[in-house]
PLY file of the C-alpha trace (Angstrom):
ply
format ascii 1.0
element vertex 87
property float x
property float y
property float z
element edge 86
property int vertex1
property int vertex2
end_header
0.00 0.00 0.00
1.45 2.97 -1.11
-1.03 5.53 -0.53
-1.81 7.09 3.08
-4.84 8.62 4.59
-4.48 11.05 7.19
-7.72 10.50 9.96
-9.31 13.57 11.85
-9.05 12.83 15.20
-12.77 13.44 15.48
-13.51 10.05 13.53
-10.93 8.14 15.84
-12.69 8.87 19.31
-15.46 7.62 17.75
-13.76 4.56 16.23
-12.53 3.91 19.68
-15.96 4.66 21.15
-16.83 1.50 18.80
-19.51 3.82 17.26
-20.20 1.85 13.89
-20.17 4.22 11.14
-16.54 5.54 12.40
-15.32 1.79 12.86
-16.87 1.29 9.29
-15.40 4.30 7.55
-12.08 3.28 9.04
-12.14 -0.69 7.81
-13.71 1.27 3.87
-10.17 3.20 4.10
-7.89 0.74 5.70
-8.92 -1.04 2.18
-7.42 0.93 0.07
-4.72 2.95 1.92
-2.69 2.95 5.21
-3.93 4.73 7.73
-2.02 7.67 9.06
-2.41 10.56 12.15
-0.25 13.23 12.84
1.96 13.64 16.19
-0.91 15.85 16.94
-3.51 13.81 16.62
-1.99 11.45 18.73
-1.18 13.65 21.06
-4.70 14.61 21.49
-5.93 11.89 22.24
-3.14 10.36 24.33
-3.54 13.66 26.49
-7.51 12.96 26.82
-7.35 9.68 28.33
-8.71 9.74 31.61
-6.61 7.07 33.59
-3.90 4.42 33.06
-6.79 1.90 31.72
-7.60 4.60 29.09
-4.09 5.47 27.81
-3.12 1.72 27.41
-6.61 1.02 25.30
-5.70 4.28 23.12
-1.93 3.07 22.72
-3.15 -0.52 21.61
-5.52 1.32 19.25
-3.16 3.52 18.03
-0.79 1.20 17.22
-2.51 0.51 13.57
-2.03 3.99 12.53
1.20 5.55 10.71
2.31 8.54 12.67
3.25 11.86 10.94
5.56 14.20 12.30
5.17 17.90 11.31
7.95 20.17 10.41
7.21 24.01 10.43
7.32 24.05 6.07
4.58 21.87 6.86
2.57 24.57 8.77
3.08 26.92 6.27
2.24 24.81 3.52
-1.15 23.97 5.16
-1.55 27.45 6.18
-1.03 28.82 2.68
-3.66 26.16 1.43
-6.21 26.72 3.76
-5.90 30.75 2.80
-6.52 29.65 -0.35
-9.76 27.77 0.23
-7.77 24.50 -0.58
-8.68 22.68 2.66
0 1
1 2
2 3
3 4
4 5
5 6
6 7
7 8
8 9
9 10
10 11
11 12
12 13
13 14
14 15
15 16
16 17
17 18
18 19
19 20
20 21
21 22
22 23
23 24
24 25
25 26
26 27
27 28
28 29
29 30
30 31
31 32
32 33
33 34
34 35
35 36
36 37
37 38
38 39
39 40
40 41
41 42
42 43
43 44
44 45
45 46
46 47
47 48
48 49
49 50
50 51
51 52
52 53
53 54
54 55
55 56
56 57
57 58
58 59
59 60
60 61
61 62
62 63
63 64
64 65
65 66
66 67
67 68
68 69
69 70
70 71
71 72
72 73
73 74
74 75
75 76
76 77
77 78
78 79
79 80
80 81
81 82
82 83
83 84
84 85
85 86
C-alpha cells in the first residue's frame, strides 16, 4: 500500500468509542490505503485519556495507525492552502 490517509481525530474517538459508522469508515479506508495521524492527533488523544486503563486502550488502538511528524514548512504549507480555500 502505497497511498496514506491522514484520519481527523474526530472520527478516531469515535472509532474507539466502537460507534459503527466511524469503525466502518475506518475498515472502507484501511482497504485501500494505510492509515495515518499526525503527532498531533496522537497527542490529542493520548492527552484525553482519563486514567492508566484509558491510555493503554488508546496506545493498543493507536498502534494501527502511521504517525506523521510535522515540520514548520509543513505549517506553512497547510496554512497557505487553507488561505486559499484549498482545505
Amino acid at each position: 500500500m502505497s497511498t496514506l490517509t491522514i484520519v481527523d481525530t474526530d472520527i478516531l474517538i469515535d472509532a474507539a468509542r466502537q460507534a459503527r459508522e466511524a469503525v466502518e469508515c475506518l475498515a472502507d479506508i484501511e482497504q485501500q490505503s494505510a492509515l495515518a495521524i499526525s503527532v498531533i492527533t496522537q497527542m490529542e488523544l493520548l492527552v484525553g485519556c482519563r486514567n492508566k486503563t484509558e491510555l493503554r486502550h488508546t496506545e493498543r488502538f493507536l498502534q494501527r495507525f502511521q504517525v506523521l511528524k510535522l515540520t514548520e514548512l509543513d505549517f506553512i504549507h497547510f496554512t497557505g492552502m487553507k488561505r486559499q480555500g484549498k482545505l
